[in-house]
N, C-alpha and C positions, 0 to 999 in steps of 0.2 A: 285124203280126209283123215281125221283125227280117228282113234278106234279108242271108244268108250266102253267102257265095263263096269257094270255095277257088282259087287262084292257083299253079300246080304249072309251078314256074321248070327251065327244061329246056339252055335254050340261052344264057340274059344269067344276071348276077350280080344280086343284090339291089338294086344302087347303080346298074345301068342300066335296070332298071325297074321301081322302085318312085316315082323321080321324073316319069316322062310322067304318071301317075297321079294323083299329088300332086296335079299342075297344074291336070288334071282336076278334081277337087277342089272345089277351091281358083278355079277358074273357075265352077264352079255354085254357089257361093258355102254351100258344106260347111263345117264345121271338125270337122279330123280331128286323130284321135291314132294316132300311131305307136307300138306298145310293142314292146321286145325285148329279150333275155333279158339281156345286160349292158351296162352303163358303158359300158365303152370301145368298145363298137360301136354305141352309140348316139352316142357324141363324135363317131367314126368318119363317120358318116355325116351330122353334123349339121355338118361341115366339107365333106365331098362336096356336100351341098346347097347351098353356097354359091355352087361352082363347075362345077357338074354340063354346063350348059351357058351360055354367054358370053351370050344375046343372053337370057337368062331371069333370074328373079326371083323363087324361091318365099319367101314370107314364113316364116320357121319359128321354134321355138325348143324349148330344152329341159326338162324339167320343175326342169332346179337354177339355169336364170336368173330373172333378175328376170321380171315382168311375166308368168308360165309361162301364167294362168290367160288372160292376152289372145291369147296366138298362133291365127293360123288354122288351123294348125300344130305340133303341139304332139309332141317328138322322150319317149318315155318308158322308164322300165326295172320299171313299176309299174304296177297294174290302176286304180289313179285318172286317173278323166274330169276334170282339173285346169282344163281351156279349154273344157266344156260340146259336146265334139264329140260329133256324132250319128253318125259313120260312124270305123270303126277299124282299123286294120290289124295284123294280130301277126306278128310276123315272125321269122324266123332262129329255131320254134319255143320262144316265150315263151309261159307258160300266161297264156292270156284270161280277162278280168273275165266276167262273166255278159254273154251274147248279147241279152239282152233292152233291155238300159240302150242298146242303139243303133238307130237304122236301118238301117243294113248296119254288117257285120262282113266283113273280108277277113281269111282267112288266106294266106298269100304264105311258099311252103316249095320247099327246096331240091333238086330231085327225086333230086340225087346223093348229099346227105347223109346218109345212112339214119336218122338221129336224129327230123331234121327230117320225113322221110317218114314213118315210124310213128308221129310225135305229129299228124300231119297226119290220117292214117288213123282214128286213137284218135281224135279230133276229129268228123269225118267220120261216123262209127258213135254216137257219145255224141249227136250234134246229132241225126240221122236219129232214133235213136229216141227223142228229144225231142219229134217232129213236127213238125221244124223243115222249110221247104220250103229248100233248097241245091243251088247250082250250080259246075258243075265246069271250070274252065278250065285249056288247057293255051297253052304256047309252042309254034309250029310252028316250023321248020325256018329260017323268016325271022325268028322273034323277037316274031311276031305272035300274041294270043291268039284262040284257035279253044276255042269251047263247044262242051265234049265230055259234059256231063250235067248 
């Protein structure tokens, strides 16, 4: 069964931590897909990831360049798996392809955004009584995430 995580961003922006993550990833040799809800915030961040930090390297790319289906990495604004990733991230509240087509699924929502919050929640409640088994991560005060369910 798929393992589902929810990610409830409290203290950093999307763009400071969503790439430790990445790296993550992308070190246990994952290929994942990023989907979100538009274009220009996935441009957005597909240029932040180049330069996120000086001394790193994440391989990425997006689903309108060349080569979309190689990336280990793969930046989307669409529910297609285009690069065969088994783990996915939804972000900035983007409706998620079906939970099942991965091995984890992260949702990563903006605790302040009320948007994001209650698609998050609507999420949360629609998986549960799926019978899905789902875990609940928050940001503490450092920046650091502390499982809270």
């Amino acid at each position: 069964m798929t393992e589902v995580l929810f990610y409830h961003l409290t203290e950093s922006k999307l763009e400071d931590a969503l790439p430790p993550l990445l790296d993550k990833s992308v070190e246990r040799g994952w290929r994942v897909c990023v989907q979100l809800k538009d274009a220009a915030r996935r441009d957005l961040l597909d240029q932040h990831l180049w330069t996120f930090r000086e001394d790193s390297f994440l391989p990425h790319g997006t689903d309108e360049a060349d080569l979309a289906d190689q990336q280990p990495v793969l930046l989307t604004v669409t529910t297609e798996n285009s690069n065969a990733a088994t783990v996915r991230f939804v972000v900035d509240g983007a409706e998620p392809p079906s939970v099942d087509a991965y091995q984890r699924i992260v949702f990563m929502f903006d605790g302040y955004d009320l948007e994001q919050l209650e698609g998050a929640r609507a999420q949360w409640k629609k998986l549960k009584g799926e019978g899905h088994t789902l875990t609940y991560w928050q940001q503490t005060p450092e920046g650091r995430w502390e499982k809270k369910a």
